[in-house]
Structures are given as structure tokens and as C-alpha cells.
N, C-alpha and C positions, 0 to 999 in steps of 0.2 A: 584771621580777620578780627578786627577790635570791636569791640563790643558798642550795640550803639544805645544812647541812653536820652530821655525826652526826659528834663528838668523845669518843676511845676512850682514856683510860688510867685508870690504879688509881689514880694521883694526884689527890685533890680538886682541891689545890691545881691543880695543872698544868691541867686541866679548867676550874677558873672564870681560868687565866689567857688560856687561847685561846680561850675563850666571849667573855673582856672585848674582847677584842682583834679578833676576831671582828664582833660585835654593833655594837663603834662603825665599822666600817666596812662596815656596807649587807648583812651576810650572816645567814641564818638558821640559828640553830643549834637543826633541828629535835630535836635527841637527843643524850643522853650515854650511855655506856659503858664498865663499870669492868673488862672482862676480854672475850676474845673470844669468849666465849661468849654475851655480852649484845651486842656487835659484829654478829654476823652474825645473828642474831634481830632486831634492830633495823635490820639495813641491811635484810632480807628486809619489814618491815612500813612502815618510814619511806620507803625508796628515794630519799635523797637525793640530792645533785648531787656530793658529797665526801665522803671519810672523811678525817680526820685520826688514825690508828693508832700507840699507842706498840708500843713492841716486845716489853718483856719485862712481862709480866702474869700474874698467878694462873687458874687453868682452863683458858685457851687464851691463846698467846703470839701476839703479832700477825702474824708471818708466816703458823702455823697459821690464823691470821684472812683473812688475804689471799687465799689457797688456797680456803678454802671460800666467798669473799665470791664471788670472781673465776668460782669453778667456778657458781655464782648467777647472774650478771652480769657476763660476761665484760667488758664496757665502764665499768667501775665505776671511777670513778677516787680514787686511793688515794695519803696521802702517809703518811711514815713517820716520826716523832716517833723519834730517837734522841739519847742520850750520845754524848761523846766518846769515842771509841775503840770504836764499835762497826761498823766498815769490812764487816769481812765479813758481818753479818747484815745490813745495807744492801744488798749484795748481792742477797742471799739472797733479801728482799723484794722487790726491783726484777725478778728472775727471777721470783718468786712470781705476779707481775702490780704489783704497789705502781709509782706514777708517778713519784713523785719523793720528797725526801723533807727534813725539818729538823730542823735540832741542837739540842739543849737545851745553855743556857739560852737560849733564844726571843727573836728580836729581831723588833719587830712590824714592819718593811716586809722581811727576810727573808720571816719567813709571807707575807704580804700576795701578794709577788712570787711567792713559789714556786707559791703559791693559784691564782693569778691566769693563771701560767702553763699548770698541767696544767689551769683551765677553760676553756682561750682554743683 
């Protein structure tokens, strides 16, 4: 059965690019989410197999996200969609509970492996 995954940022764009990337390679992308307040509502009723989490978002920012996901489902595995130069809030989210995490601009067998690895 293919794995299913809720994909979390404010960015359309960004959203239908890791749904494309996603999709052609065997995984379900049961849910989107534009801020973390639709994040942890949606991980609560989809209960995926991954989040893909961006970081800084309008309503609740993705660490805030990770905290309430984790406090939820502590075994929830979470990666972290970040810019460059964002080291310390990487941090922050990997403390938070977040598993691992990828850089934008996105390259599809980064994802793919980093994916690959926090469901293995």
C-alpha cells in the first residue's frame, strides 16, 4: 500500500511542486495545508504516514506545528521544508520532534531519499 503523506506550506506553488514529485513516485498525497493551524487539524483527522512541514507560515509556524502534531502523536513522522540559511530553526524543529528535514529549492531524489529514509 503507498504511503500517504499531508503536505504543509503557504506556497501553492511549492504544494503542487511536492504533490508532482510525490504522486509520480508511488506516494499518496492524502491532504494539503496552507498554515499550521490547517496542519495539525488535518494530521488529527487524515492521520497520515508523513508530513512534509514548511517552516515559516501565517497562523501557526511549522515548529509551533510540530509540537502540537508530536504532542498528538508522538510517533508522527515529520520532515522540515526549509530556505537557506535557516540552521537554527532546523534545529529547533528536529528538538521539536520534526525527523529530518529538506532545503528548498527541492531536488526530487533528495526528497524522495530523505522520504524514504524517515519511513524505512
Amino acid at each position: 500500500m503507498s504511503k500517504r503523506v499531508l503536505i504543509v506550506d503557504d506556497a501553492v506553488v511549492m504544494r503542487m511542486m511536492i504533490k508532482g514529485i510525490l504522486s509520480k513516485n508511488g506516494f499518496d498525497v492524502v491532504g494539503e495545508a496552507q498554515n499550521g493551524v490547517e496542519a495539525v487539524d488535518k494530521y488529527k483527522s487524515l492521520n497520515p504516514d508523513l508530513v512534509t512541514m514548511d517552516m515559516v507560515m501565517p497562523e501557526m509556524d511549522g515548529i509551533t506545528a510540530v509540537r502540537q502534531i508530536i504532542g498528538h502523536d508522538p510517533n508522527a513522522k515529520i520532515i522540515m521544508c526549509t530556505s537557506m540559511g535557516q540552521q537554527a530553526l532546523v534545529v529547533e524543529a528536529i528538538q521539536a520532534g520534526a525527523k529530518s528535514f529538506i532545503t528548498k529549492p527541492f531536488q526530487p531524489p533528495k526528497i524522495l531519499e530523505t522520504i524514504n529514509k524517515v519511513l524505512s
